[in-house]
C-alpha positions in Angstrom: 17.2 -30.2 37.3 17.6 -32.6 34.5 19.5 -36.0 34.1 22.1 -36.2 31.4 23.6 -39.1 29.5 27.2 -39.6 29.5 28.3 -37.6 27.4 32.3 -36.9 26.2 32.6 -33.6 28.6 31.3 -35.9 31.5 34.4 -38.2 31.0 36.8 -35.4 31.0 35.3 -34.0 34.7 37.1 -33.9 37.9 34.9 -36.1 40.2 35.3 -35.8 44.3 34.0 -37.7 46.7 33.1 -36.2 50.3 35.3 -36.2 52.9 32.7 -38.2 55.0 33.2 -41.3 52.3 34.9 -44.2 54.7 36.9 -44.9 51.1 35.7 -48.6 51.3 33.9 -48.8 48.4 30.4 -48.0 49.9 27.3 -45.8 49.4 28.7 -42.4 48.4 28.3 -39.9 45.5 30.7 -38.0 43.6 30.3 -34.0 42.7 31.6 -32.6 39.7 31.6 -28.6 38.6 31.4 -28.2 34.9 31.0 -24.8 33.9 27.6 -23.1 34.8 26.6 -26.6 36.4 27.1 -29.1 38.9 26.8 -32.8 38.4 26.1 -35.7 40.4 26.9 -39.5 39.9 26.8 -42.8 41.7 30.3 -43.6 43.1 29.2 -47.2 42.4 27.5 -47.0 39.3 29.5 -44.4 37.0 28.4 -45.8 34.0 24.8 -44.1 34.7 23.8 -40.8 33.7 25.1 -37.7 36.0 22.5 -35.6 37.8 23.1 -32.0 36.8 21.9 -29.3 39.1 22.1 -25.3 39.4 24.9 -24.3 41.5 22.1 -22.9 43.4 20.3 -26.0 43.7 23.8 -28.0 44.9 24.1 -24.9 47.1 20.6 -25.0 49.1 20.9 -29.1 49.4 23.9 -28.9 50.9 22.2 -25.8 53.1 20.0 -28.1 54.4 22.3 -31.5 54.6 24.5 -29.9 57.1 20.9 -28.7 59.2 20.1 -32.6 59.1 
């Protein structure tokens, strides 16, 4: 796991937000796949860096959110 800048490919990314987001501008988080990764940004704070993961990393996180 490593934290990017923003870089020119992040800009060109299609970002999603979960289905669970009310779509009122609150917490949520946006996931992006971009080739052999998966990143992770602020729905609030775009500007910041991404988080980019392992598909298998995104993979057993979302394993265990949907256990919580």
């Amino acid at each position: 796991m490593r934290v990017d800048g923003v870089g020119a490919y992040e800009a060109e990314l299609a970002w999603f937000k979960s289905s669970y987001s009310a779509g009122d501008g609150g917490d949520c988080v946006e996931v992006a796949s971009c080739f052999d990764t998966v990143q992770v940004r602020d729905s609030k704070d775009i500007a910041r860096p991404s988080l980019t993961l392992a598909p298998s990393a995104w993979t057993a996180f979302i394993t265990f959110a949907r256990e919580v």
